[in-house]
C-alpha positions in Angstrom: 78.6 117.1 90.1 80.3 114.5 88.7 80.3 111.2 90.3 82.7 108.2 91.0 82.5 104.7 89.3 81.4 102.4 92.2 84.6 100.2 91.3 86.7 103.3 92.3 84.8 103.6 95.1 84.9 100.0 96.4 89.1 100.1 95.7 89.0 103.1 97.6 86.9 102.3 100.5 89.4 98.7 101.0 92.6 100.8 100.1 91.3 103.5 103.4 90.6 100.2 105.4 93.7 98.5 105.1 95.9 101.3 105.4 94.0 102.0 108.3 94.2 99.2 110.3 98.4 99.1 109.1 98.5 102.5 110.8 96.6 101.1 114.1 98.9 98.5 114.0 102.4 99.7 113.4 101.5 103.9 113.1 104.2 103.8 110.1 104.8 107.3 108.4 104.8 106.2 104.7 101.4 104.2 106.1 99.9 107.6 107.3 100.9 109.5 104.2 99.3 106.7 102.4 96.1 107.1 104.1 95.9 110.6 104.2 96.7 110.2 100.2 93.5 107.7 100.1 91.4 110.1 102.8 92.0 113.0 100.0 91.0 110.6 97.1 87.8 109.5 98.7 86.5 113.1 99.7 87.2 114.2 96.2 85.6 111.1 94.6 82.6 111.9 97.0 82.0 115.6 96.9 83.0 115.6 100.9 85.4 117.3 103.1 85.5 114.9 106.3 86.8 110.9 105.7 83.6 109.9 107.7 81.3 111.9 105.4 83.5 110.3 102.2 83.0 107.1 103.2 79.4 106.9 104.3 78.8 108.7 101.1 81.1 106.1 98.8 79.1 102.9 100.7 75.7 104.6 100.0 76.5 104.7 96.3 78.0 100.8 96.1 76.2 98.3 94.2 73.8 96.7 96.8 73.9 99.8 99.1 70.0 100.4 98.7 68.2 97.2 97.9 65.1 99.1 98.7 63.9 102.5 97.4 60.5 103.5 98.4 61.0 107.2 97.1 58.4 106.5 94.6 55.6 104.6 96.4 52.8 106.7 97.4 51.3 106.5 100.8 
C-alpha cells in the first residue's frame, strides 16, 4: 500500500480540525462539504473507511507519534 507523506497527513489532520469545529460552530453547508471533502482525503491517504480510523491511523504515522518502539527488544 502506498503511504502518505506525514506533511500531508499533518495538513490534513488540521484542515479535518478546523473545519470541524467551523461546522460545530456555525453547521455551514459549504463547511460540511468541506469536511466531508477532507474526511474522504484522509481515509484515502490512510487506507481507512471511517474518519475515526483515518485519523487515529494519520496521528500514529506523524513524526513524534512513537517515541518508543520496543518491537525489537527481547524479553
Amino acid at each position: 500500500m502506498l503511504m502518505a507523506h506525514p506533511v500531508l497527513l499533518q495538513q490534513l489532520v488540521e484542515q479535518y480540525e478546523t473545519l470541524r469545529t467551523l461546522h460545530a460552530e456555525n453547521g455551514d453547508t459549504e463547511v460540511r462539504q468541506r469536511l466531508d471533502d477532507v474526511a474522504y482525503s484522509l481515509c484515502v491517504a490512510t487506507g481507512t473507511h471511517d474518519v475515526d480510523a483515518a485519523l487515529i491511523a494519520a496521528r500514529h504515522r506523524l513524526p513524534g507519534a512513537r517515541t518508543f518502539d520496543d518491537s525489537v527488544v527481547a524479553p
